[in-house]
C-alpha positions as CSV (number, residue, x, y, z in Angstrom):
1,X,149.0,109.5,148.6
2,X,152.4,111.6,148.5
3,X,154.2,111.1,145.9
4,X,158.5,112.2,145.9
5,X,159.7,115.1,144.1
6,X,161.1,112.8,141.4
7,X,157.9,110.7,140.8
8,X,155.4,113.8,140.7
9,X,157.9,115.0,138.0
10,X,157.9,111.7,136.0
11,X,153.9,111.4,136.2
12,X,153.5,115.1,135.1
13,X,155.9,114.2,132.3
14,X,153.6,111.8,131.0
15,X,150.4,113.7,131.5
16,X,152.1,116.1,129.4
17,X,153.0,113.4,126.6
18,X,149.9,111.8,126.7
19,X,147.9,115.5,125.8
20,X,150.7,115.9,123.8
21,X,150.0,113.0,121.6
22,X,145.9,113.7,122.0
23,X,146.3,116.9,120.8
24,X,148.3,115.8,117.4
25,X,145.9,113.5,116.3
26,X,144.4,114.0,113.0
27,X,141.6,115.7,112.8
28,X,139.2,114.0,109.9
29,X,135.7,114.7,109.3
30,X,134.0,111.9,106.7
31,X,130.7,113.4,105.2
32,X,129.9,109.3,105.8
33,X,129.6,106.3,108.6
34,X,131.8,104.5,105.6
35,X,134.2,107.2,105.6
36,X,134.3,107.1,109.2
37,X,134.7,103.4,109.7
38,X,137.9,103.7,107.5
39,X,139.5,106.1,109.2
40,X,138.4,104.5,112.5
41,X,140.1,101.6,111.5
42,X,143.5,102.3,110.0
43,X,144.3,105.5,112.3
44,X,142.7,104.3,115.2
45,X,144.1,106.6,118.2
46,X,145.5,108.7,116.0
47,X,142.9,110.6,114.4
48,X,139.7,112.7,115.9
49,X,136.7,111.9,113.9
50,X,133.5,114.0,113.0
51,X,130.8,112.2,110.9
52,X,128.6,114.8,108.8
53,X,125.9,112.5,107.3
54,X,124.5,110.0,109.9
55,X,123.8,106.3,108.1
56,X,119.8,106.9,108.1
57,X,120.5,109.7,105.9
58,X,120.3,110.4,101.9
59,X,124.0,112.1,101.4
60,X,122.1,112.9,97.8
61,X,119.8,115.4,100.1
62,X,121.4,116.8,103.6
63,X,121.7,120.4,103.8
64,X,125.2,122.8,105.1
65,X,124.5,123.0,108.6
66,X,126.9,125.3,110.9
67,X,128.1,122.1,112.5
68,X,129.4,120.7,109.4
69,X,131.1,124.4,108.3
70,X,133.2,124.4,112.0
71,X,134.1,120.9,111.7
72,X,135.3,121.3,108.7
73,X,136.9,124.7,109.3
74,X,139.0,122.4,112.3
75,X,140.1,119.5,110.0
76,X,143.3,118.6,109.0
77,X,141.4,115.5,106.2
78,X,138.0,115.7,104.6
79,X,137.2,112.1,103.9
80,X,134.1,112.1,101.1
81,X,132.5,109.7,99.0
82,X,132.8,111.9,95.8
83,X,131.0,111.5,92.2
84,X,129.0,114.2,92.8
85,X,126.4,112.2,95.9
86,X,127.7,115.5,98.4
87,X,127.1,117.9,95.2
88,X,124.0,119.8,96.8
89,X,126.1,120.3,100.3
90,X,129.3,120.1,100.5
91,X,130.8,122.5,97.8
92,X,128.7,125.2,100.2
93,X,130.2,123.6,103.2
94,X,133.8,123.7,101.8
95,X,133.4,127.6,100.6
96,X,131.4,128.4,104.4
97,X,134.6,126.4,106.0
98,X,137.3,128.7,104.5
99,X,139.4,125.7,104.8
100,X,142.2,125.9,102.0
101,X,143.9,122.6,102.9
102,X,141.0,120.5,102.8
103,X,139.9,121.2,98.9
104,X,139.7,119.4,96.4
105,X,142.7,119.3,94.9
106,X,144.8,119.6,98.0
107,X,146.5,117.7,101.0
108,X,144.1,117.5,103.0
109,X,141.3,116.2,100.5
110,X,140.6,112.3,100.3
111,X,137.6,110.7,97.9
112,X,136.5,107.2,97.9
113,X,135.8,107.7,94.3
114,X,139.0,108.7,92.9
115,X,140.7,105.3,94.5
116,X,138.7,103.2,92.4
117,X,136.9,102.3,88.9
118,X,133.2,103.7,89.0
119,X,130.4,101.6,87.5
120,X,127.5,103.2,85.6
121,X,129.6,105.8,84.0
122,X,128.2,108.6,81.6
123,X,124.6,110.3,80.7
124,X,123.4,114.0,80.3
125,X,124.4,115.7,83.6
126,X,121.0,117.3,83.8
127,X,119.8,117.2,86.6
128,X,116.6,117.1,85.8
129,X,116.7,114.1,84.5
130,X,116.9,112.8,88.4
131,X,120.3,112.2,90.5
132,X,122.3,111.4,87.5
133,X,126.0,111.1,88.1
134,X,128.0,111.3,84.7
135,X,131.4,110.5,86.8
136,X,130.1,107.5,88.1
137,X,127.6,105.9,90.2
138,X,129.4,106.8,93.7
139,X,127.8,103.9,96.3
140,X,131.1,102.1,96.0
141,X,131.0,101.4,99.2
142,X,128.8,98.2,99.4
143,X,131.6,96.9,97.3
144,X,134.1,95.0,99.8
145,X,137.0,94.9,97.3
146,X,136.7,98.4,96.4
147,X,136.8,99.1,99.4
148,X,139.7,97.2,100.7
149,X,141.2,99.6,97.6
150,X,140.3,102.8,99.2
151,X,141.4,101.3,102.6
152,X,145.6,101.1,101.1
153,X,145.2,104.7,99.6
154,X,143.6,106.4,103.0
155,X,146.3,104.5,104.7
156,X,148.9,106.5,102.5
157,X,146.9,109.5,102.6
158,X,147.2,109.4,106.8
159,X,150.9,108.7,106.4
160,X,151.5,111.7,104.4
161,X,150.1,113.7,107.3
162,X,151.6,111.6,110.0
163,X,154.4,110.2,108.8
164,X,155.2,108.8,112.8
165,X,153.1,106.2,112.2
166,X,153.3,105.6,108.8
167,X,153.9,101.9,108.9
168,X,151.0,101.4,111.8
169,X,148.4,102.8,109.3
170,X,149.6,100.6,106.0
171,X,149.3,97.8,108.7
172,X,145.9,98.5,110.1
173,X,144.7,99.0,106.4
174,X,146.6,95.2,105.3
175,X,144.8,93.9,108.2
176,X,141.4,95.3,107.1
177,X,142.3,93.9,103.6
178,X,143.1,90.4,104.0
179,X,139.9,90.3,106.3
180,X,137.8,90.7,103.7
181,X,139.3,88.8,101.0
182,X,139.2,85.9,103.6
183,X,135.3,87.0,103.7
184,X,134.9,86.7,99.9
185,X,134.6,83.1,99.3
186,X,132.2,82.7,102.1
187,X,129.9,85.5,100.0
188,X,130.6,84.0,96.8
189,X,129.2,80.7,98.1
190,X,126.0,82.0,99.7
191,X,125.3,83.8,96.1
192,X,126.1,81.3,93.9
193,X,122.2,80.6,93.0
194,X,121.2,83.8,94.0
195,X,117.9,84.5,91.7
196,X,118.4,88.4,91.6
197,X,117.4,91.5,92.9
198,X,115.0,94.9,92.6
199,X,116.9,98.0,94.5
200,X,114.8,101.4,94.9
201,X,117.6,103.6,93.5
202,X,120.7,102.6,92.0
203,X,122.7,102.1,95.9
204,X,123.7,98.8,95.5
205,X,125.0,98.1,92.2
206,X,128.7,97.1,92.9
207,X,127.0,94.4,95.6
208,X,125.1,92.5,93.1
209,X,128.2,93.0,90.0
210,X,130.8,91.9,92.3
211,X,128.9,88.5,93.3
212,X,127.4,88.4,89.9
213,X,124.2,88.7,91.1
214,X,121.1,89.5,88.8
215,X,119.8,93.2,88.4
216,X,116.3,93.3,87.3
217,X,115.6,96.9,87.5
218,X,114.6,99.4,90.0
219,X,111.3,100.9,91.7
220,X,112.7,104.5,90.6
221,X,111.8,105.1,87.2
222,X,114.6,107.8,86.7
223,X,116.8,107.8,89.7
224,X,116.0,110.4,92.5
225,X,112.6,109.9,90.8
226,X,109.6,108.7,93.2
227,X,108.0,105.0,92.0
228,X,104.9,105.2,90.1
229,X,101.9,102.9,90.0
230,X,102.3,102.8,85.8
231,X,106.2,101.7,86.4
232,X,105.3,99.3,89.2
233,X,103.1,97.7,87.0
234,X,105.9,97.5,84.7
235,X,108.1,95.3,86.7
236,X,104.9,93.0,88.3
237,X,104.8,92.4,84.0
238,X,108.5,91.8,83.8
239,X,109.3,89.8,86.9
240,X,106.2,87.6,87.0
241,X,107.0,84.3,87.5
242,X,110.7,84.7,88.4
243,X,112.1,84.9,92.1
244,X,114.0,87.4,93.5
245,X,114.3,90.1,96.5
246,X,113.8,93.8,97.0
247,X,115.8,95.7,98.8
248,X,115.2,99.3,99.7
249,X,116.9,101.4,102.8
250,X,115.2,103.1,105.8
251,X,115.2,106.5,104.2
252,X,112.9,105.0,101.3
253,X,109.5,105.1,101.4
254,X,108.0,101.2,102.0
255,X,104.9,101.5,99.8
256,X,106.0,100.6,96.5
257,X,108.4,97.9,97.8
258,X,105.5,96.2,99.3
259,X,103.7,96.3,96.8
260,X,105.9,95.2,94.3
261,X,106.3,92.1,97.1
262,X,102.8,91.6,97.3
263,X,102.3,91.3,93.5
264,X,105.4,88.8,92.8
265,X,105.5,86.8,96.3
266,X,109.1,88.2,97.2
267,X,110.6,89.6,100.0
268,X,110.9,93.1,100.1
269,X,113.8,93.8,102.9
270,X,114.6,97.3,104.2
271,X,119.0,97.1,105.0
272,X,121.0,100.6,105.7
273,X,123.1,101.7,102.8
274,X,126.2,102.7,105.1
275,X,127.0,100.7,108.8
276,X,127.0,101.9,112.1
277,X,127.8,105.7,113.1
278,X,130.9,104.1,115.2
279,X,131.9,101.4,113.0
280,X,134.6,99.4,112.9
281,X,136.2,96.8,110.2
282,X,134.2,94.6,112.1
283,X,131.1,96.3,111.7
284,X,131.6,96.7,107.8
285,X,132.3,92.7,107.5
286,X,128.7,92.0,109.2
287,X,127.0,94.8,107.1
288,X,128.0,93.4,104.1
289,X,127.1,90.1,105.5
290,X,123.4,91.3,106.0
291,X,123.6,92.2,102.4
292,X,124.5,88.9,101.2
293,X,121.7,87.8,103.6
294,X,119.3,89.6,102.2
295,X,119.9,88.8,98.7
296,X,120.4,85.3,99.5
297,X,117.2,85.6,101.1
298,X,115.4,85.4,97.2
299,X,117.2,81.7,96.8
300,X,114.1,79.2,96.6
């Protein structure tokens, strides 16, 4: 096809305005899926995303990697959970990035953790006392109304470094808001006479204190600590003749959740701590709707 003078010029125009606009996206890197799915949703377009931790990962135990330095080194935002879960990786990846805008401290830095009140808060930081976390116990993420908390502040974090779109982002994140308080009552319903809950490590505390659902203990007898026959033991002696669920993720071993199952006649239920690697508010809403699932799952 031939095109006039005038209308090659126009359509070069907006090839130009269209790499234009690609290449002042944001660039973010989230060390999580959750990270990810928040950025993903309020910038949409207008931010490049790298995820360091894949969702079927501990982000207690990953190791710097020369992919995470470079796409760090690149970024314009570091998304993290904070609390001290990226403490054995990501200080070495910040320091390996040479990255000044993206530290703590800086423009370019964003924490979940700093957005919201942590649960769980003090203890020796020793850490050989297990994955202890004196700031705070850092999985807020499986807490929906936390979360719709960090969504406002990220929004006003992307605004500060594209203030274009400004109003687009606090709209995206109001949107991501009211969709899970509209979610809420539907949760609160379905745990209502939820018996309670065993977790392998201490992952999904906020889930169980938002809906006020029972916390018997945990298969970890110091957290980061592998289960024991002598604890396991423990619980089958505490638990016997209650109900409940056990809930453990896909980068915990299955033997002492089963076990613990087998003893007390519960389900023992294996869910992912963090959603999909290319999430969406979407996606978030049905993960925390397989949580409620799961726990509701102990309900006689």
């Amino acid at each position: 096809m031939n095109y006039k003078p005038s209308t090659a010029r126009a359509l070069a125009f907006a090839a130009l305005l269209l790499i234009a606009r690609t290449a002042a996206a944001i660039d973010v890197v989230a060390t999580s899926s959750s990270g990810g799915m928040l950025v993903r949703e309020i910038a949409g377009e207008h931010a490049e995303i790298e995820i360091l931790a894949p969702p079927n990962r501990d982000l207690h135990y990953l190791q710097a990697r020369p992919s995470m330095i470079r796409a760090v080194r690149g970024a314009d935002l570091l998304v993290a959970i904070g609390a001290d879960i990226e403490l054995g990786w990501l200080p070495v990846t910040l320091q390996q990035a040479a990255n000044p805008n993206v530290l703590p401290g800086q423009s370019g830095y964003f924490e979940f953790a700093a957005q919201v009140t942590l649960v769980d808060v003090g203890g020796a930081a020793d850490r050989s006392l297990g994955d202890v976390h004196p700031l705070g116990n850092p999985h807020v993420y499986l807490d929906p109304v936390r979360m719709a908390t960090v969504a406002n502040a990220l929004a006003e974090k992307l605004a500060e470094l594209d203030p274009d779109f400004a109003e687009q982002f606090r709209s995206r994140a109001a949107a991501f808001v009211n969709a899970i308080d509209a979610q809420l009552p539907e949760w609160q319903a379905r745990l209502a006479d939820a018996p309670g809950a065993v977790l392998f490590h201490q992952d999904a505390n906020y889930l169980l204190y938002r809906f006020d659902v029972p916390l018997y203990g945990f298969l970890e007898p110091v957290p980061g600590i592998p289960p024991t026959a002598s604890h396991v033991r423990e619980l089958v002696d505490a638990l016997t003749d209650r109900r409940g669920v056990i809930l453990y993720t896909p980068f915990q071993p299955d033997q002492a959740p089963r076990s613990l199952a087998r003893a007390l006649d519960w389900p023992a239920l294996r869910l992912p701590l963090e959603p999909p690697l290319d999430a969406t508010g979407n996606d978030y809403i049905e993960h925390i709707d397989a949580w409620v699932d799961a726990l509701a799952s102990g309900i006689p």
